[in-house]
C-alpha positions as CSV (number, residue, x, y, z in Angstrom):
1,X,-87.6,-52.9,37.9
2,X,-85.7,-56.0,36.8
3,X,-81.7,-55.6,36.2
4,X,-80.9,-55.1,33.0
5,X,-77.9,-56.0,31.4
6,X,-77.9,-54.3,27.8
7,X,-77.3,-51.0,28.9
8,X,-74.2,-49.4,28.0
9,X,-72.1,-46.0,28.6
10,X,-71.5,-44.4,25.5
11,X,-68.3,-41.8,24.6
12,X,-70.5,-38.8,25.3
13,X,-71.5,-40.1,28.3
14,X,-67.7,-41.7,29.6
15,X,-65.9,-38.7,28.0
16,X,-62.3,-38.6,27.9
17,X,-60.4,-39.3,31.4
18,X,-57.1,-38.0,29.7
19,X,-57.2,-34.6,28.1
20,X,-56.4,-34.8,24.4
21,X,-52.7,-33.5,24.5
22,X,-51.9,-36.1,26.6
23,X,-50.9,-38.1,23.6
24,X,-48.9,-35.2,22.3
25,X,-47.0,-35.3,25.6
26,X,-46.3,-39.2,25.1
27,X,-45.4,-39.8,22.2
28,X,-42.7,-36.6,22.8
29,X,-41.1,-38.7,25.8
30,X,-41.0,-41.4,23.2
31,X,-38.9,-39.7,21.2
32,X,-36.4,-38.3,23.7
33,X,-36.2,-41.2,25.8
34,X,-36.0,-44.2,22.8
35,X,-32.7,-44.3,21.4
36,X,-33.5,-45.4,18.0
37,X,-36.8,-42.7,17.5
38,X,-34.2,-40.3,18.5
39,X,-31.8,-40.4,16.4
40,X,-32.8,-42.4,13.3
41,X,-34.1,-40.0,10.5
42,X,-38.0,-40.0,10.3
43,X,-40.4,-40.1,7.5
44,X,-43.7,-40.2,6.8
45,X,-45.9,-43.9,5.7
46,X,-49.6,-43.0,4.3
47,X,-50.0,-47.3,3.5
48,X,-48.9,-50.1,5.9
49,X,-45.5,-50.7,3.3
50,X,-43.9,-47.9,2.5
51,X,-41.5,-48.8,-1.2
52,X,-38.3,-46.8,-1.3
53,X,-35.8,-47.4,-4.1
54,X,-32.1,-48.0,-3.2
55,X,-28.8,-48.3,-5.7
56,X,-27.8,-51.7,-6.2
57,X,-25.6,-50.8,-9.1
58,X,-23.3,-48.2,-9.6
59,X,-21.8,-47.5,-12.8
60,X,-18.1,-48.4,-14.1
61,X,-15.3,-46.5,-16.3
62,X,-12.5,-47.5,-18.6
63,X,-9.6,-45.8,-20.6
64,X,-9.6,-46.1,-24.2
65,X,-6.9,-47.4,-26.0
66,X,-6.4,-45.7,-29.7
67,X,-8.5,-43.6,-31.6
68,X,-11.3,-46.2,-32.4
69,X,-11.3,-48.5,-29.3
70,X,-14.9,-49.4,-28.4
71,X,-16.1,-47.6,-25.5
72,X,-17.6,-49.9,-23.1
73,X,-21.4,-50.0,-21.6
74,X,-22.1,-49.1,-18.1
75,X,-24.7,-50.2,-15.8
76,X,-26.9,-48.7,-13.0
77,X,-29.5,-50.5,-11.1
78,X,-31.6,-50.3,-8.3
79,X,-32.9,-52.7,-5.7
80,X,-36.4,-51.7,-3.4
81,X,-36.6,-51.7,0.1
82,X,-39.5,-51.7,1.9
83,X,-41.1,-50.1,5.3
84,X,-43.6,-52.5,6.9
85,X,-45.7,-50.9,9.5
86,X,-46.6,-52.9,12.6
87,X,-48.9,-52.2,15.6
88,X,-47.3,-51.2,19.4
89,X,-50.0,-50.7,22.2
90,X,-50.5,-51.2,25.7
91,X,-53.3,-50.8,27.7
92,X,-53.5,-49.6,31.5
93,X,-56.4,-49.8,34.0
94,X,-57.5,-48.4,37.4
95,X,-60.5,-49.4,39.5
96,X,-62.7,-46.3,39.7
97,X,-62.3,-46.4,43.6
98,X,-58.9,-46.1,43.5
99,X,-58.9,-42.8,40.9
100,X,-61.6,-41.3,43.6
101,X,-60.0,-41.6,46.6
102,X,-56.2,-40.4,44.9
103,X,-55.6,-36.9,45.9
104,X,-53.9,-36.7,41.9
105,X,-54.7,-37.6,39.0
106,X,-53.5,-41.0,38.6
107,X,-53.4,-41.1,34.8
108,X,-50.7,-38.3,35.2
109,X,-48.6,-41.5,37.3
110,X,-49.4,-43.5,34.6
111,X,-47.9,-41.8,31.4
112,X,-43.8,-42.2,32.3
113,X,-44.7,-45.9,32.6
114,X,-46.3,-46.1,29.4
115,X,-43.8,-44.0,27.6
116,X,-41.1,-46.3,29.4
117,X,-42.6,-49.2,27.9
118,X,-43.0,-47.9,24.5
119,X,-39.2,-47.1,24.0
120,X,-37.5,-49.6,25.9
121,X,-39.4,-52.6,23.1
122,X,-38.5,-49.8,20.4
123,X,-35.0,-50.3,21.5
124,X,-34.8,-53.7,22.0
125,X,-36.5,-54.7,18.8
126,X,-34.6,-52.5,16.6
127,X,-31.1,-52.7,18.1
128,X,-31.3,-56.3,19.0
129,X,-34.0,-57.8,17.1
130,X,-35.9,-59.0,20.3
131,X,-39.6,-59.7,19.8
132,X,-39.8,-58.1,16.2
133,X,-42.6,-58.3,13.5
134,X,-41.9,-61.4,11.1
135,X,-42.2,-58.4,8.5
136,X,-39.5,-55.9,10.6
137,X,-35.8,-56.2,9.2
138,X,-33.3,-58.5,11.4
139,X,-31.9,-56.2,14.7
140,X,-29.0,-54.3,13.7
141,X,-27.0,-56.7,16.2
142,X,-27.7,-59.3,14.3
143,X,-26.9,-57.4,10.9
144,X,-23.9,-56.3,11.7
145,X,-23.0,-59.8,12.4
146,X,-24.3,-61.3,9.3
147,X,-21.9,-58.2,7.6
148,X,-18.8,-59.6,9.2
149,X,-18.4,-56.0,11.5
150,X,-18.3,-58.0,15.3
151,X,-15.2,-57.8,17.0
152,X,-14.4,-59.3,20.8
153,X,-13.0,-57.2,23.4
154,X,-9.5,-59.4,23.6
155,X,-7.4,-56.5,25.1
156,X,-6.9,-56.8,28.9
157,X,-5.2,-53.3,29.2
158,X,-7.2,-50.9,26.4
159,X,-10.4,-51.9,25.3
160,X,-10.7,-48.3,22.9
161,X,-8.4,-50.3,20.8
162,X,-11.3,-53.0,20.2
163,X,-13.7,-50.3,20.0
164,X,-11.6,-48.1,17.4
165,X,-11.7,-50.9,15.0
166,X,-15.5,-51.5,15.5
167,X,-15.4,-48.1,13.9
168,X,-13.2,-48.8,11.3
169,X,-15.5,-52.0,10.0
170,X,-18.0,-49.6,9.8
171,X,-15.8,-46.9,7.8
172,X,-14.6,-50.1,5.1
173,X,-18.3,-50.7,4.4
174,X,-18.4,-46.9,3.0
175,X,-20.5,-45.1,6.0
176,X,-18.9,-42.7,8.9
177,X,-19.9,-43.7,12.6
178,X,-21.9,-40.5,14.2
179,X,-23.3,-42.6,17.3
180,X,-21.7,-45.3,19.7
181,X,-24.7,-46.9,21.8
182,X,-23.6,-49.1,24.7
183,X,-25.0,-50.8,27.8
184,X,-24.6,-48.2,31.0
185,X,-21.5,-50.4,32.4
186,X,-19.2,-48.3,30.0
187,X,-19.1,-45.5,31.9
188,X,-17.7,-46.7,35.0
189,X,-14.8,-47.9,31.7
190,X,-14.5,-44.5,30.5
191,X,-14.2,-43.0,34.2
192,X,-11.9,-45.3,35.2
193,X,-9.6,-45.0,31.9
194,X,-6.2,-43.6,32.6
195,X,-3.0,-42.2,31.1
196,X,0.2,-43.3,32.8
197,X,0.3,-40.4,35.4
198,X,-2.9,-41.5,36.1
199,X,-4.9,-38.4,35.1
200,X,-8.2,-39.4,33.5
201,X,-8.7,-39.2,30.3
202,X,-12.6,-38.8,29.4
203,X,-13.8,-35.6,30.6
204,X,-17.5,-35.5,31.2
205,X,-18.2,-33.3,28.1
206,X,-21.5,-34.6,26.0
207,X,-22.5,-33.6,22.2
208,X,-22.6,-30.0,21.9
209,X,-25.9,-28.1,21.8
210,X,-27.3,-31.0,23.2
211,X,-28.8,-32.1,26.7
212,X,-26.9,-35.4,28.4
213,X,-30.3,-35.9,30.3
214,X,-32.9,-35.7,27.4
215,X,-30.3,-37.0,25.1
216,X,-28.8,-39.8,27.2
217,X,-25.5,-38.3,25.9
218,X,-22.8,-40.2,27.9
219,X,-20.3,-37.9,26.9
220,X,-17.4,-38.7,23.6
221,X,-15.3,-41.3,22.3
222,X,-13.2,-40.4,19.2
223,X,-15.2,-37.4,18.9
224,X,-18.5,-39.4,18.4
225,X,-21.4,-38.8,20.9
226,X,-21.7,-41.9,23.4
227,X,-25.8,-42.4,24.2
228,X,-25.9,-44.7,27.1
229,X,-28.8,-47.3,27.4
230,X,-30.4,-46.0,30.6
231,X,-33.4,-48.4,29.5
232,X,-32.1,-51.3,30.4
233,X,-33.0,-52.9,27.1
234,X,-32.9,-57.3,27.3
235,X,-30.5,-57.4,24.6
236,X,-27.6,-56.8,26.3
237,X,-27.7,-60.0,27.8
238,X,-25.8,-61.0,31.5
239,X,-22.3,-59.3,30.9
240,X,-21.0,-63.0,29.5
241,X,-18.6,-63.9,27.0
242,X,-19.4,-62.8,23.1
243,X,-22.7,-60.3,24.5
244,X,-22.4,-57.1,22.6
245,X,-21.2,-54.4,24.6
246,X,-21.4,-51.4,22.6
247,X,-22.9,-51.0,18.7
248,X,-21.8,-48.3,16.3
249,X,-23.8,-46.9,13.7
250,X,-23.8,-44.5,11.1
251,X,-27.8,-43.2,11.8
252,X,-28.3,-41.5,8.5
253,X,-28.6,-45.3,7.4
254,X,-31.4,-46.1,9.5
255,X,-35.0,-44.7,9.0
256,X,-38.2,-45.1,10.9
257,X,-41.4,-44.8,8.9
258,X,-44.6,-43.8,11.0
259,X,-48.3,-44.5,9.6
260,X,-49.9,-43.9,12.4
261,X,-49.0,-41.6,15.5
262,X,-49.8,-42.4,19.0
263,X,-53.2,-42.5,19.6
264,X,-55.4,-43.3,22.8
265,X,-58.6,-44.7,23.5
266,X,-60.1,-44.4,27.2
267,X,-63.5,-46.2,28.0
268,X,-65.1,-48.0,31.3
269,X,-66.9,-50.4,29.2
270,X,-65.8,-53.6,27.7
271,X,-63.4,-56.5,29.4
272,X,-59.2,-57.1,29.1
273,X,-58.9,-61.1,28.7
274,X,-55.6,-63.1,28.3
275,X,-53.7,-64.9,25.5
276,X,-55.8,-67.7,26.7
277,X,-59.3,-65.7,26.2
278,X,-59.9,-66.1,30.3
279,X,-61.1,-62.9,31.5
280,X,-59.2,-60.6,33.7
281,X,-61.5,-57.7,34.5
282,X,-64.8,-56.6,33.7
283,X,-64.7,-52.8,33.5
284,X,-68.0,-52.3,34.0
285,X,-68.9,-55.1,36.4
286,X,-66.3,-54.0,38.4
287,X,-65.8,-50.4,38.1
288,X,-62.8,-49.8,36.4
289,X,-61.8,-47.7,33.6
290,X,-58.7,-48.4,31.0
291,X,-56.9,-46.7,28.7
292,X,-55.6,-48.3,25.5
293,X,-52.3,-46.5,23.2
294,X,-51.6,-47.4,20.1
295,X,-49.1,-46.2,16.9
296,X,-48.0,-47.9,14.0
297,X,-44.0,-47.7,13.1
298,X,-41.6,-49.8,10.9
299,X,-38.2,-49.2,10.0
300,X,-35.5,-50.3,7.5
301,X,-31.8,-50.2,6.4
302,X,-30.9,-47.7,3.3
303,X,-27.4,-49.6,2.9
304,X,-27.3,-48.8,-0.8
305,X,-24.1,-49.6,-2.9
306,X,-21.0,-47.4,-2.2
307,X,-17.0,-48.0,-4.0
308,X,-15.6,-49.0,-0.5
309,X,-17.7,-52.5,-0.5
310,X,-19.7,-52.9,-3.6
311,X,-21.0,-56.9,-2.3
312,X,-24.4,-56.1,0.3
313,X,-23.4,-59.1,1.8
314,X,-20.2,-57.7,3.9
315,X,-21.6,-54.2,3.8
316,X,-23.4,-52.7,7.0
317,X,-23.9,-49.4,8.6
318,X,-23.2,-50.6,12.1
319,X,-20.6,-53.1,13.9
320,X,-20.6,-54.3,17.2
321,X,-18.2,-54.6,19.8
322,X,-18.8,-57.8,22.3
323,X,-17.8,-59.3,25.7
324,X,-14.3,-60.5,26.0
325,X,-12.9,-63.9,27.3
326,X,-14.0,-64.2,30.9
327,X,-17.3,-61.8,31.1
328,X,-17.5,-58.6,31.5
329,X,-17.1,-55.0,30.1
330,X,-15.2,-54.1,31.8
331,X,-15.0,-54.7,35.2
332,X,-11.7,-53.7,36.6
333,X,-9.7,-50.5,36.0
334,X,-8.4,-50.3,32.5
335,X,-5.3,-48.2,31.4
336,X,-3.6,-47.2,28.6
337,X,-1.8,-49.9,26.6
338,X,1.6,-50.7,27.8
339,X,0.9,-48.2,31.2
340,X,1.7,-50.1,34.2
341,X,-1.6,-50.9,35.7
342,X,-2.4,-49.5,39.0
343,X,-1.9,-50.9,42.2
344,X,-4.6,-53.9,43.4
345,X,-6.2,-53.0,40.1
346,X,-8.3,-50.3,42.0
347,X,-8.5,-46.7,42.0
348,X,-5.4,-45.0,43.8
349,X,-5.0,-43.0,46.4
350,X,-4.7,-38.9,46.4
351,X,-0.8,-39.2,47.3
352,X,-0.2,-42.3,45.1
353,X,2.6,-41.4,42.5
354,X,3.8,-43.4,39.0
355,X,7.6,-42.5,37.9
356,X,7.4,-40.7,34.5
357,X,9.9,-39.9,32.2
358,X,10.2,-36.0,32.7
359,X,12.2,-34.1,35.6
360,X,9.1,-34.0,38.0
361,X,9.2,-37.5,39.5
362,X,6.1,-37.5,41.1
363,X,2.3,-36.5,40.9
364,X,-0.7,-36.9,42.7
365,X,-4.1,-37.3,40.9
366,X,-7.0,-34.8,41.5
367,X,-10.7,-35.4,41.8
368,X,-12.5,-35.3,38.0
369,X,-16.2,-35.6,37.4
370,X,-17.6,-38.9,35.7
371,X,-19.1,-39.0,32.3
């Protein structure tokens, strides 16, 4: 019998090589492990654009003067915002020789890489605009700048100084900061943060009711949950001069819409090519199979008009704090403004004492737990 090169294996035949609430299971980590899916309020998208009507206008008063003045007109408008949808997939394969002589089930390696994937680009394209859609809003990085709400690290001694009026940007512009998400060189800051006995002054204490592992909670600044980027995300940049370092946000300002959840397709049919169109495996010629996930997201900025800042363009529900002078965020021991800084700008020893204005003269610093 001649080869034949028509024949094909159909889904029946193939059947799944993930079972079905494998997806399930994905697009869960997705959630937990992206900072933006969670903690930006959710809705649903039945059409790729989603039209939500936002105040644009809010309506003014006056005082009347006499018994016939002319009461005045007032105005309320509205402006629409809108939700574009846009495709995020990846696809995975294994040679079929290399699932057989596993001793587990490969796919099962596979899933935290995909997952991984998945919410480091949602990160990076929402917080820092990297890679987005033509149709996707501008990062909230780059909003907040546009808004006027970046401030430089420029203290030496007490960089929470910087960030607390980050924070109050964002409070001007009408909106209350209920998340501060920050590259993961903060903590090492926060541990090594100091009061002028040199007790610490960040316990390791994370949102309540919540998990610091699912939740990425790196404990509280100014009673507002710190969520550490344990992704890694681009955005951040190389630690130099005018990089952000931290971004704060009011969340209930941000909303993803989802039209489509995440959805797989497995098959060992079919070829993967390049940008280029040159192929890089054949799955059938050479005994592979693949697995392709897909879901379709947007998201967009509420930021309707409030009495604080009635102009859009200096309004925004998020700042940024940035690199100082010099590069870095910090990377020597900081202490509390006007606290004498301690000795070769490292941590001190058990027995090392600081004079302080009360009777006891001395005391020696204990052990704490990092955040």
């Amino acid at each position: 019998m001649p080869p034949a090169y028509n024949l094909m294996t159909d889904r029946t035949d193939a059947g799944p090589l993930i079972p079905e609430d494998a997806s399930d299971e994905i697009w869960k980590n997705t959630t937990i492990r992206s900072f933006v899916h969670s903690s930006f309020r959710s809705r649903r998208m039945t059409r790729a654009q989603q039209r939500i009507p936002v105040l644009a206008t809010k309506a003014t008063a006056f005082w009347i003067t006499g018994d016939t003045g002319l009461k005045p007109t007032a105005e309320i408008g509205w402006e629409n915002v809108f939700i574009n949808a846009e495709e995020q997939a990846a696809i995975v394969y294994i040679p079929d020789n290399v699932v057989d002589d596993a001793d587990y089930d490969l796919w099962d390696e596979y899933r935290p890489e995909i997952e991984e994937a998945l919410a480091q680009l949602s990160d990076d394209t929402v917080v820092f605009g990297a890679g987005k859609p033509s149709s996707f809003p501008a990062g909230i990085v780059a909003g907040a700048a546009a808004a006027g709400n970046t401030i430089q690290n420029a203290s030496t001694v007490d960089w929470l100084v910087d960030l607390s009026n980050v924070m109050g940007r964002v409070e001007a512009d009408g909106y209350v900061p209920d998340r501060i998400f920050t590259k993961v060189d903060i903590k090492a800051s926060m541990r090594n943060t100091r009061d002028a006995n040199k007790g610490f002054l960040f316990a390791p204490n994370g949102p309540a009711g919540q998990s610091a592992s699912t939740m990425q909670a790196g404990g509280m600044i100014f009673n507002t949950p710190l969520y550490i980027d344990a992704l890694g995300s681009t955005g951040w940049g190389t630690g130099a001069a005018g990089e952000p370092a931290a971004v704060v946000l009011d969340t209930d300002a941000f909303v993803i819409g989802r039209r489509k959840e995440l959805a797989w397709k497995s098959t060992d049919t079919g070829v993967i090519t390049d940008g280029a169109g040159a192929i890089v495996i054949n799955l059938f010629q050479q005994d592979a199979s693949a697995l392709r996930v897909t879901t379709r997201w947007g998201w967009v900025v509420k930021n309707p008009v409030n009495r604080l800042q009635p102009t859009k363009a200096n309004r925004y529900p998020a700042g940024v704090l940035t690199i100082k002078v010099g590069g870095g965020f910090p990377t020597s021991l900081e202490t509390a403004e006007g606290q004498p800084a301690l000795t070769s700008g490292g941590q001190p020893a058990l027995t090392e004492t600081v004079a302080t204005p009360t009777t006891r003269t001395t005391r020696s610093t204990t052990t704490a737990s990092s955040s």
